[in-house]
Structures are given as structure tokens and as C-alpha cells.
C-alpha positions in Angstrom: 218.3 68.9 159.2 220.3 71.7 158.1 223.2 72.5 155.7 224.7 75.5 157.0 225.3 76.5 160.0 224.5 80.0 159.4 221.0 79.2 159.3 220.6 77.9 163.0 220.3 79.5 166.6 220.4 76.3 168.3 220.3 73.1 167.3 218.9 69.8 168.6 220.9 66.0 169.3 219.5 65.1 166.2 220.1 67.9 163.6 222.7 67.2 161.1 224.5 70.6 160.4 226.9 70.3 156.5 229.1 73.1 155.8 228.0 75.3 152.5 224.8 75.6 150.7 224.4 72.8 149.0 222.7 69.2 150.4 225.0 66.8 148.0 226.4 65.5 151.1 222.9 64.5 152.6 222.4 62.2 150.0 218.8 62.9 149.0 217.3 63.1 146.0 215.1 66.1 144.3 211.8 67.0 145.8 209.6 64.8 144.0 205.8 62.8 144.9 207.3 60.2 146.9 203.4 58.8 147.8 201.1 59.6 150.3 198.6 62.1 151.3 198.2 65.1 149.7 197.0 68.6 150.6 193.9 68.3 149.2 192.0 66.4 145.7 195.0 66.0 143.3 197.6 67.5 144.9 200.7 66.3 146.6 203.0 66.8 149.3 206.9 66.6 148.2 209.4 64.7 150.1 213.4 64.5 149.2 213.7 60.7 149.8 217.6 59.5 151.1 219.4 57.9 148.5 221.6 54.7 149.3 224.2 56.0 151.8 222.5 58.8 153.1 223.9 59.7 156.7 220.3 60.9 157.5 219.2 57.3 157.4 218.7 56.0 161.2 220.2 58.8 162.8 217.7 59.2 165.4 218.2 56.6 167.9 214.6 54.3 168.7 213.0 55.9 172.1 214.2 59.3 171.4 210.8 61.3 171.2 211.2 62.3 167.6 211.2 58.5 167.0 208.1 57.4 166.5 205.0 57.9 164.6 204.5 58.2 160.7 206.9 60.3 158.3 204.8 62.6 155.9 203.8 60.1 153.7 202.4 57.7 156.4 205.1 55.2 156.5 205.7 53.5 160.2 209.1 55.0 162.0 211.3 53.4 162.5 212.2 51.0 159.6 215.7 50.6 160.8 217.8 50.7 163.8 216.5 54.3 164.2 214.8 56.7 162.4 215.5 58.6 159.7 215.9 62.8 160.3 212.9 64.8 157.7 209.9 63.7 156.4 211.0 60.2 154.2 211.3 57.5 156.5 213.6 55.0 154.2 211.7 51.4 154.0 213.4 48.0 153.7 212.4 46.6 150.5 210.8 43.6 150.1 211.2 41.0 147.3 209.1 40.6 144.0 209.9 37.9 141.9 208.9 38.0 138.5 209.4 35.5 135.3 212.6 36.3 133.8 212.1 39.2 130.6 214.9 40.6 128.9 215.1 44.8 129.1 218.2 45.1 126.8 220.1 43.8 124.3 222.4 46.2 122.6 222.6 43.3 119.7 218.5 44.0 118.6 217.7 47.3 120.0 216.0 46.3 122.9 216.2 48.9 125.7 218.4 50.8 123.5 220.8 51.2 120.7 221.7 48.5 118.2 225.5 49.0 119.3 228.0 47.4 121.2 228.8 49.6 124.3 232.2 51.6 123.9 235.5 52.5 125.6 234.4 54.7 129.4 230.4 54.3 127.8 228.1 54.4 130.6 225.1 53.2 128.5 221.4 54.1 130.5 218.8 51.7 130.5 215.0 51.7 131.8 214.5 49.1 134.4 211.6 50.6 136.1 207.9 49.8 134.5 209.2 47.4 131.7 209.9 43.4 132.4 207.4 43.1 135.2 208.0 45.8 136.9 205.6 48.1 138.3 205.8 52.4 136.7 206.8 53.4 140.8 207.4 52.1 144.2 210.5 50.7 143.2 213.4 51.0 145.3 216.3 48.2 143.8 215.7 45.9 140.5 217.2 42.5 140.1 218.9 41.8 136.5 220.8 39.0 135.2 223.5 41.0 133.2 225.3 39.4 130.3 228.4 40.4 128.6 228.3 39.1 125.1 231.7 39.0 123.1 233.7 41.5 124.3 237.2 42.9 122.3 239.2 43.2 125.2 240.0 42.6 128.8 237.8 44.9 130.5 235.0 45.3 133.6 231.2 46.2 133.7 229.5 48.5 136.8 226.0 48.5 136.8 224.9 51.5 138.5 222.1 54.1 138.6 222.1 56.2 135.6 223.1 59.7 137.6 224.8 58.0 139.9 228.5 58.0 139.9 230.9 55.5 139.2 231.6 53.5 142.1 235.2 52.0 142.7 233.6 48.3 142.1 232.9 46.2 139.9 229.9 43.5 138.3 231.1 41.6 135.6 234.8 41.0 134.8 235.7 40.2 130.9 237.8 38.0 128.7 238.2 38.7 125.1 235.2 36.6 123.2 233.7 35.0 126.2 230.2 35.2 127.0 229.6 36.0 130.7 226.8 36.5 133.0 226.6 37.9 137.3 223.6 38.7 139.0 223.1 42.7 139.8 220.8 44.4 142.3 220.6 48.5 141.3 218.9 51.0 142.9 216.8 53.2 139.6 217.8 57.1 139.1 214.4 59.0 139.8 213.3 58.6 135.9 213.4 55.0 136.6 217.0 54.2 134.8 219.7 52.4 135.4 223.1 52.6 133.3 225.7 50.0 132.7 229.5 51.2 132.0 232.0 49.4 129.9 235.8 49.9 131.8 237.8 49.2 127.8 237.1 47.5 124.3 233.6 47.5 122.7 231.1 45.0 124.3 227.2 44.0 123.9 225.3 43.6 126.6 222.2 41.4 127.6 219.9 42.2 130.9 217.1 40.3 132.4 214.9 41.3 135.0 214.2 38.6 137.4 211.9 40.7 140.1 212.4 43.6 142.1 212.5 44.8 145.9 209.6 47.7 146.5 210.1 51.1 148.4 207.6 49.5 150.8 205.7 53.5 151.1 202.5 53.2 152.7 199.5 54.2 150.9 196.6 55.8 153.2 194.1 53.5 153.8 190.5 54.6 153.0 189.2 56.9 155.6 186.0 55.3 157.5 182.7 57.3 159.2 183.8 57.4 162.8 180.4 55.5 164.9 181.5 58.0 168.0 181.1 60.4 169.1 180.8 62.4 165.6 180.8 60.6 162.0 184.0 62.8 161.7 186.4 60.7 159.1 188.7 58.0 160.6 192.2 57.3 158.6 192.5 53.3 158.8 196.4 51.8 159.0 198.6 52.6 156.2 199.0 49.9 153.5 202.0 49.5 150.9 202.6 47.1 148.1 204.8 44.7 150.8 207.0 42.1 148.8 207.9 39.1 150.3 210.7 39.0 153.0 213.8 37.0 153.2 215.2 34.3 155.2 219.2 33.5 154.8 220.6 29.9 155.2 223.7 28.4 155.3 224.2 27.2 151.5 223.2 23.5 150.8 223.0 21.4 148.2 219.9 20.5 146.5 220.8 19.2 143.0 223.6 17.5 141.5 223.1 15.6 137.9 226.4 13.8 138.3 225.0 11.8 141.7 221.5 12.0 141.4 220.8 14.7 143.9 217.2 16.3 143.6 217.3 14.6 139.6 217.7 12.0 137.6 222.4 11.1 137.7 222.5 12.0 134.1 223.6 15.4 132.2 220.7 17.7 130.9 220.9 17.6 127.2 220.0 19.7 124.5 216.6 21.2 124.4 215.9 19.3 127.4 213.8 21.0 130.3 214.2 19.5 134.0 212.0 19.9 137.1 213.9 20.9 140.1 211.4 20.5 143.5 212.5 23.2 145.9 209.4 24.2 148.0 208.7 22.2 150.7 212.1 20.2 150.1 215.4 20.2 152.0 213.6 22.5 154.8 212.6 25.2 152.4 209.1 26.2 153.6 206.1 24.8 151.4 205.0 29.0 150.7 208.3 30.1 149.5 207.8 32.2 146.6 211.1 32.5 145.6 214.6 31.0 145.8 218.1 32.4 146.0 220.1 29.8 144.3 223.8 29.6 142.9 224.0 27.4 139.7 227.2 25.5 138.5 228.1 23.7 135.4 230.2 21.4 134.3 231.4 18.7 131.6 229.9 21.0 129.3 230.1 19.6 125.6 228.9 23.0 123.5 228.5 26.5 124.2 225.2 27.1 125.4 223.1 28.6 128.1 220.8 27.5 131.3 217.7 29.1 131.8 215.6 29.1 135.2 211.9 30.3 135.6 209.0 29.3 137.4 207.4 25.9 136.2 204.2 25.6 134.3 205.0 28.5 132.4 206.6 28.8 129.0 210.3 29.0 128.7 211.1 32.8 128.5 213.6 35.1 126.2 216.4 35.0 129.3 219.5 33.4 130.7 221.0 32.5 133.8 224.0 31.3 133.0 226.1 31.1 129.9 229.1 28.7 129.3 232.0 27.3 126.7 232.8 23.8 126.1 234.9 22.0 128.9 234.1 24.9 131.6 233.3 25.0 135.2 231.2 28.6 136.0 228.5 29.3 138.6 226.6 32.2 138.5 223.5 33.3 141.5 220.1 33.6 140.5 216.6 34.4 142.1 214.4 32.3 140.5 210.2 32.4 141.0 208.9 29.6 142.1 206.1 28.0 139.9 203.5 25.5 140.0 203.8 22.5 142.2 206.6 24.6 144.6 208.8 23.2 141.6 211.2 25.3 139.4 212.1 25.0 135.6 215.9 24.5 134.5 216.5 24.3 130.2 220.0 23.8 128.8 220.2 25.1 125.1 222.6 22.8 123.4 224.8 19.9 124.1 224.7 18.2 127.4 225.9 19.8 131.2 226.1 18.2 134.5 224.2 21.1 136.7 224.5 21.9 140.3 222.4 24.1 142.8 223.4 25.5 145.7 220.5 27.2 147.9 221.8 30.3 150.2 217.7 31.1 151.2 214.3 31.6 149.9 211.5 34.7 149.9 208.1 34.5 151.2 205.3 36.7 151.8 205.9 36.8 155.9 205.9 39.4 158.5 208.9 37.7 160.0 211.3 37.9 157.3 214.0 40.7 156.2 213.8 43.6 154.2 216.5 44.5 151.5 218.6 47.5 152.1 220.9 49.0 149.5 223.6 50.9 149.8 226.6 52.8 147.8 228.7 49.6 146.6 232.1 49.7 148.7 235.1 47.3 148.6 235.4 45.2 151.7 238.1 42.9 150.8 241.2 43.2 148.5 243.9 40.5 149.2 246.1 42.5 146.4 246.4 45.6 148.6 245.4 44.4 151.9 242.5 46.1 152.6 240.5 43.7 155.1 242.6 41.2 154.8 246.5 40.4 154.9 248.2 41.1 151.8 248.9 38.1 149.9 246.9 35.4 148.0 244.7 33.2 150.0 246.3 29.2 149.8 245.2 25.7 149.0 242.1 24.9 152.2 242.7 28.7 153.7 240.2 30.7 154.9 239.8 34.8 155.2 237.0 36.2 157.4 235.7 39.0 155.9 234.5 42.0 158.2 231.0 43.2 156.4 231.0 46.8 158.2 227.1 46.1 158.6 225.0 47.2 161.2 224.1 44.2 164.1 220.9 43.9 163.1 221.7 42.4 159.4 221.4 38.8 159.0 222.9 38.3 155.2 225.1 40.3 153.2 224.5 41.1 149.3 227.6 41.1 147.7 230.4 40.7 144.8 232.9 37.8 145.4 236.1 38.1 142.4 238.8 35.6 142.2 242.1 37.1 140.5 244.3 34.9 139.0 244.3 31.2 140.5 247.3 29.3 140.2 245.0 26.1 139.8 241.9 25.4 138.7 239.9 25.8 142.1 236.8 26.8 143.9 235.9 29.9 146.5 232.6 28.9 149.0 230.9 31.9 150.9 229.8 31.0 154.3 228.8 32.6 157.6 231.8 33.9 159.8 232.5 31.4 163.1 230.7 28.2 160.9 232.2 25.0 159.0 232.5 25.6 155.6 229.9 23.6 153.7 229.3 20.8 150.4 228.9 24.1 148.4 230.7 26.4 146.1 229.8 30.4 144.8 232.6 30.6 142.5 234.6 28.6 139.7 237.8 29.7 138.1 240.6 27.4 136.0 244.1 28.7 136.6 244.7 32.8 135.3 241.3 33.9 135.1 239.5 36.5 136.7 235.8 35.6 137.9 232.9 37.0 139.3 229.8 35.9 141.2 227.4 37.4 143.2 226.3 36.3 146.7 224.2 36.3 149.3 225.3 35.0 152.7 224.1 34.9 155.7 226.4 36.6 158.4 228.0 35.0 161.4 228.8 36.7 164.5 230.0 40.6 164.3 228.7 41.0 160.6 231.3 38.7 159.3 231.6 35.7 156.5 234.7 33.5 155.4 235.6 32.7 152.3 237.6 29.3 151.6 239.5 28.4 148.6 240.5 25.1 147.7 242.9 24.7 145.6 246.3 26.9 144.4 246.9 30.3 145.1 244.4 33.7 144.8 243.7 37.1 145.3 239.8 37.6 146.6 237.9 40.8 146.3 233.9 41.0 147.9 232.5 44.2 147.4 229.4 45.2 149.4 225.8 46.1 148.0 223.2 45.6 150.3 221.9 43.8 153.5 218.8 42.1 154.3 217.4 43.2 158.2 
């Protein structure tokens, strides 16, 4: 890899030649110890490792000769659909759940200031080695992100603290309502994240709920060869491997109004129910974790719904937060605890809850890795970008072409609803299949709601999107893939 020209007499299929000095358009970040071997007893060998987006990442096509092997730090090539070009081959991430923990709260302190973020703020945040999460080795953390009473109209981006501001969005607000989405962000190098209020003053709440790993090998400890020499012998490269992922098409595995997976009753107050997931509905007895969208409704106070792993005590978190007489769903990834069960607490009142499964994580070879990329907009009904221009109707559907490469099976995403004409319901599903008894997003008539998804992709990288009732604009914006 080059960046200018200048610097070459010839150059090779794979080389990737930038005009100018500088390396800002490779996407790769500063020369820093990036693990494995070193030159010798303490020392390190640098690598610039590709940041999300990088065109260096699978450049070089699988059975080219410069395909194969380790990179410099002894990680297997290739990861992807090819290999990467210099010495960091980039490593699907895989999954490790943790028991929710909050990592800010502008309202206390924690993580931060004790002050609402302002007008264009982009307020930075640690979310690597706090919550659960290990000092290194991670490449994306998971957070539930709350906005708590905001002044104004406004949006929320999540993003890496020296990253720059993408043209998407997290969390869209309303003026004094309490809101939560689910955000996947890859760390800066210092291991910080930022979150960036659009207008208006906010606080803002984050949980971690687990994190996807770099996947870097580690050498193994060398061994005394038997022949013919006791010369030292380099064993296979290990790495802290998280669990890998397996999409589904979204089913239904509790409902408290009909007495699916639960008692037909509300969850009241205080009360703490035991949702079996492992080993139920055809999610595998090992799963470790499960991606789940939860909906309310019938709600009687404000309150909250918190999900962790059962048998342990209830932590300082939230999934989901709500106001009396509303319908909201928001995703989770929720650890799953003793007895394959999970644990689901409403704070106050009583709420009719409802779970949606899109797929679970467990520690197999034959699952998918998490990729993530810089967020783009895929659909925007408004302008037509992907999509006719005009709100999608009452029972339509609008296939929504991903842009990712064949070998993803499920998209990480953003779904927003603008401004319903009815109180209605958006379901995320894989292109080319029948839309399912499932929902990812809630909105009464003139809001503007988001969610975020997982969804496994149908034929040519694609999934539809089906409202049910009135008229409205969709957005999906596009984070990451699982491969």
C-alpha cells in the first residue's frame, strides 16, 4: 500500500496507490501495539489496524498468493471475503455478553459530567475497560442509550469519540419523553466513545450490555520441538473468541396478554418474570445470549423494563422506558442466565410485555462474526433514496437493498418511522419471505421513532419492511453485518 504515487516504480494488482501524502483516505488508525509478537522480551511490533470502512479491508481476492498465511500479529488470513493489504488482517468480532452496568449518566456524574448534554455537544464517554468490559481487544461495544427529558425536538448519534459525525442517526427526541435504542460503536483508540446531542439540552443514560472482541490472535506458547533439534515450535495462534451468531426470521416467544411463554396477565409493579428462552422455540439449549425486541403496552404509569440474566440480582439498567397508555419496542441483547432462562422486571404499575426473537449467540465455530462499518443511510422514503419517494401505505411493503457483501447473513441496523398518519406498526423481515407474527417498531399517529434491528437478509442482501396501518416515511440506516 502506498499513498503517492511518486513513491513507486511499479506496482502490483493489489497495491492501493491515494494521491498526496497523507493516509486519511486508507482509513487506518495510528501505529499503535495492536497484539502479537514482539521483537524481542518486552517489546512490540506496531501495526496501523483499518478502521470501519477502510478500502484496504478484503482487497486481495482469496487464492491470490499474497492471500494466505498470518498478518504480523498472527491472526489467520483471510477473515473476510479476501484479505486485507499490510500487516492487520481485520477480524470479525465475536459476541460477549455481559450483565447489564450503567457507564454514564450525565444526571450523577457517572462516566462524566453532572450536566445535561448541550446544543451541537458531542459529549465523550469510556466504554472500553468499565461495565464488563475488558482494558483491550475490543473492537465494537453494545449500549443501551437513554435519552432522559430532553427540551426540545432533537436527535442523538453515538459515534466514536474522534470519529466524525456521520449523516445518521440513534435516538430521535420528543420534548420531556424518556427514550431508549440499542447502539453498537466501534471505541476511538483511547477506548472512548462520544454521544452528540443535534438541539436543546438533554441527559443521557448508557448501559453496556456486552461487547464484540477484535478476535487478534495471541501466540501460543512455543513448545521444545522432539525432532530433529529441540529448536522452539510456535503452537496455533489463540484469541479471546466471543460467541458467534446465528440470524432467524423473528418469532414470537412471549406475549402476557395471551399467555405466550407466561402467565396471560400484565407484569406489575416490582414484579420480576422468568422468560425460558434456551432450549425453547428452537433456540439451542447452549445459547449464551439472545437478540430480542421488547414491546409494551397498556401501560398504566411511567416506568421502565429491565432484562438480565436470571439468578443474578436485578442490575442499575434499563431496556426499555415508557409513558402511561404507550405502545414502544425497543431491541436488546440480553445474557442468558441460570436454567437457559432470562429475567424481565417492570418498575411501576402494570404492562402487557411482548418478545420478539430475531437470533441468539453461542460459543460455535459455525456461527458469524460482527463486522462494523461507517453508519450509511440505505433507505429514505422522504427523498427517495432506495426507495420510491413517497410514504409507504396501510399492508405495503419496501424491500430494502442492504449494499452488503454476499457472504452476510443479517444486517445491523436503524429502522425510523417519520410521522404516521395512524397509530401503526413497521416489522423487519428477510427480503423474498412472508412477513411474520412480529413487530420492531411502534409509533401513534405524528411521531418520529426509532429502533434498532437485526435481520437476517434474504436473497441479494435485501430485507422488507411492512407497515400496517396509515401512511409513513421509513428511514434504515446501516451499521454492521454478521458473516
Amino acid at each position: 500500500m502506498a499513498v503517492d504515487s511518486s513513491c513507486l516504480t511499479t506496482t502490483a494488482p493489489n497495491d492501493l496507490v491515494l494521491a498526496g501524502a497523507s493516509s486519511t483516505g486508507t482509513l487506518l488508525g495510528p501505529l499503535a501495539d495492536n497484539g502479537g509478537p514482539g521483537i524481542g522480551p518486552g517489546q512490540i511490533i506496531p501495526t496501523r489496524r483499518p478502521l470501519a470502512g477502510s478500502p484496504v479491508v478484503d482487497r486481495i481476492p482469496p487464492g491470490d498468493p499474497a492471500c494466505s498465511g498470518f498478518d504480523q500479529r498472527g491472526a489467520v488470513r483471510p477473515q473476510g471475503a479476501g484479505c486485507d493489504v499490510g500487516a492487520y488482517e481485520s477480524i470479525k468480532g465475536g459476541y460477549h455478553p455481559l450483565t447489564p452496568a450503567r457507564i454514564l449518566d450525565t444526571r450523577d456524574g457517572n462516566g462524566g459530567p453532572i450536566a445535561p448534554i448541550g446544543p451541537g455537544e458531542a459529549r465523550p464517554f469510556r466504554v472500553v475497560g468499565v461495565g464488563g468490559t475488558p482494558p483491550s481487544r475490543v473492537g465494537a461495544v453494545v449500549l443501551n442509550v437513554i435519552a432522559v427529558n430532553p427540551t426540545s425536538t432533537s436527535h442523538l448519534t453515538v459515534l466514536a469519540s474522534d470519529g466524525s459525525v456521520p449523516d445518521t442517526s440513534n435516538l430521535n427526541l420528543e420534548p420531556g419523553r424518556t427514550i431508549a435504542n440499542l447502539v453498537t460503536v466501534e471505541p476511538d483508540a483511547s477506548g472512548f466513545a462520544a454521544v452528540r446531542n443535534n438541539s436543546g439540552t438533554t441527559d443521557v443514560v448508557a448501559d453496556v450490555a456486552g461487547y464484540y472482541d477484535d478476535g487478534v490472535r495471541e501466540p501460543a506458547p512455543t513448545s521444545p520441538a522432539e525432532t530433529p533439534s529441540p529448536a522452539a515450535v510456535p503452537g496455533p495462534p489463540t484469541c479471546p473468541c466471543g460467541d458467534g451468531f446465528t440470524a432467524s426470521a423473528p418469532f414470537r416467544i412471549l406475549d402476557t396478554r395471551t399467555g405466550t411463554g407466561g402467565p396471560a396477565a400484565p407484569i406489575g409493579g416490582g414484579a420480576v418474570q422468568q422468560l425460558q428462552v434456551a432450549g425453547a422455540n428452537g433456540i439451542p439449549a447452549d445459547a449464551d445470549a439472545v437478540v430480542v425486541n421488547f414491546t409494551i403496552t397498556g401501560a398504566s404509569e411511567n416506568s421502565h423494563l429491565t432484562a438480565w440474566p436470571s439468578g443474578g440480582e436485578v442490575p442499575t439498567a434499563s431496556n426499555l422506558n415508557w409513558n402511561p397508555g404507550d405502545t414502544i419496542a425497543n431491541q436488546a441483547i440480553v445474557k442468558v442466565g441460570a436454567g437457559g432462562a432470562i429475567s424481565l422486571r417492570n418498575n411501576s404499575g402494570s404492562v402487557n410485555v411482548i418478545a420478539d426473537v430475531a437470533g441468539w449467540f453461542r460459543a460455535t465455530p459455525s456461527g458469524t462474526r460482527f463486522t462494523m462499518l461507517v453508519p450509511r443511510r440505505a433507505l429514505d422514503t422522504r427523498s427517495g433514496l432506495g426507495a420510491p419517494v413517497g410514504p409507504v401505505g396501510p399492508g405495503a411493503i419496501r424491500s430494502v437493498a442492504t449494499g452488503l457483501p454476499g457472504a452476510a447473513s443479517a444486517v445491523v441496523g436503524n429502522l425510523t418511522g417519520v410521522f404516521p398518519t395512524a397509530l401503526t406498526h413497521v416489522t423487519a423481515y428477510p427480503g423474498g419471505g412472508s412477513p411474520p407474527n412480529a413487530s420492531n417498531l411502534n409509533l401513534p399517529a405524528g411521531s418520529v421513532r426509532p429502533n434498532a434491528t437485526t435481520v437476517a437478509l434474504g436473497a441479494g442482501a435485501r430485507i422488507n419492511l411492512r407497515n400496517n396501518a396509515g401512511q409513513i416515511n421509513l428511514l434504515y440506516d446501516v451499521f454492521g453485518y454478521f458473516s
